[in-house]
Residue, then its C-alpha position, 0 to 999 in steps of 0.5 A: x500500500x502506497x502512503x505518504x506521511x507528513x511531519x514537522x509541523x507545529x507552532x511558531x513565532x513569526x521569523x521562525x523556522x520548521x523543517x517538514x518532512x515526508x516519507x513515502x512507503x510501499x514502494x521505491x519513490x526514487x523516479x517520482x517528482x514530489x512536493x508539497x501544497x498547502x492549504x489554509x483555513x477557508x482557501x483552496x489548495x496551493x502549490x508550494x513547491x516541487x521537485x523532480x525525481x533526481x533532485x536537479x531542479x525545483x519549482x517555487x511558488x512566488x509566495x515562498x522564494x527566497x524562504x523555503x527550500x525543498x530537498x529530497x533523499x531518495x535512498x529514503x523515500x524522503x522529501x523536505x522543505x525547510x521553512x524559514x523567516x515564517x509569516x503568519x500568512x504561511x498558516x496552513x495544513x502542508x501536503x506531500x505529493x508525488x507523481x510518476x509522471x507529471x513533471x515537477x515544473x507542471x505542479x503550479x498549475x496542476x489540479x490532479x496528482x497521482x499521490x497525497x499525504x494526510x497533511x501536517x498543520x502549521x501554525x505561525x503566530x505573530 
């Protein structure tokens, strides 16, 4: 059974950091793109950032550039994103993905992907 599993999140001040990470289970990941959506209170979900299956190259949403930095180990079926200088507005249930055949590049503007977490909460206070 595929699953991916969420977890880092939590509480923080804003101008804090949280790293976020998600593991893949049920098989190998090593050839998927992944990365994570967001989704806050009362709002629709949205792309945050993605990551193609080697880890050469990653897509950032305009919101986040310059903040968090999405990384991945494939000998561990694993993906970060590291989140840093945390905004209130950055507030939302955090979602894994992955996919076998959407690029990563696609991921901004994609409405359907192949696989999805249970999401992770964060919080940021101001």
């Amino acid at each position: 059974q595929v699953q991916l599993v969420e977890s880092g999140g939590g509480t923080v001040q804003a101008g804090g950091s949280l790293r976020l990470s998600c593991v893949a289970s049920g098989r190998s990941f090593s050839r998927d793109d992944m990365g994570w959506f967001r989704q806050a209170p009362g709002k629709e979900r949205e792309f945050v950032a993605s990551i193609i299956w080697s880890g050469g190259s990653t897509v950032y949403a305009d919101s986040v550039k310059g903040r968090f930095t999405i990384s991945r180990d494939n000998a561990n079926n694993t993906v970060y994103l590291q989140m840093n200088s945390l905004k209130p507005e950055d507030t939302a249930v955090y979602f894994c993905a992955a996919d076998p055949l959407r690029p990563a590049s696609t991921w901004p503007r994609s409405t359907y992907l192949e696989f999805w977490g249970q999401g992770t909460l964060v919080t940021v206070s101001s």
